[in-house]
N, C-alpha and C positions, 0 to 999 in steps of 0.2 A: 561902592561897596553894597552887597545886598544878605540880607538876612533874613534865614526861611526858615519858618517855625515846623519847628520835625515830632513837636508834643508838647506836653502840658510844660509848659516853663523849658525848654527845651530846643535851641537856635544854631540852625549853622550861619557862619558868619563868609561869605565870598567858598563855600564849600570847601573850606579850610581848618579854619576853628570854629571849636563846640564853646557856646556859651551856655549857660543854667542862669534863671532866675530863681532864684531857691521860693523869697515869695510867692509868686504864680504856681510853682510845683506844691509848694502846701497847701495854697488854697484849694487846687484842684485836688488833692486829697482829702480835703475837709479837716487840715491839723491846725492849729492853732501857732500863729507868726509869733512864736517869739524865739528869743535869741538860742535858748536853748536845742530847740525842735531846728531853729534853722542850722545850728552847728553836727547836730544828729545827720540831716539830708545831707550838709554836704559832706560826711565820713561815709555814707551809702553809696552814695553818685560816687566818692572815690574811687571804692570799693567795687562798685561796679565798673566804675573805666578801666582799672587795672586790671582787671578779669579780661572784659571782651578785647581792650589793646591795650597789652603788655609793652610798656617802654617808651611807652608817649608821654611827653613829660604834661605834666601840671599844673597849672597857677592856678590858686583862690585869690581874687578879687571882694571884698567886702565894702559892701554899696547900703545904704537903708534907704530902700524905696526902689523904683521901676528906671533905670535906665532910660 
């Protein structure tokens, strides 16, 4: 399996599935990791996945810390 980092907190996994580290994407934002601000990113990243691909389904994963 191989995973390539496509942006700040942002992995394709075998050029398949998209994974998000929410922490890495805050930090690189300069927001502050808490539970609040990370539950805000991932209703954005939603928001934006359904936008650019409509009908791809979704799983949230909730992990605390780096994979």
């Amino acid at each position: 399996m191989s995973l390539r980092r496509i942006g700040p907190g942002c992995y394709v996994r075998d050029e398949v599935d998209m994974e998000l580290d929410i922490p890495e994407m805050l930090a690189w934002l300069h927001i502050e990791d808490t539970p609040a601000n990370r539950d805000l990113c991932v209703a954005v990243c939603q928001q934006i996945i359904r936008k650019r691909w409509p009908g791809v389904r979704q799983t949230v994963v909730k992990r605390e810390g780096r994979a």
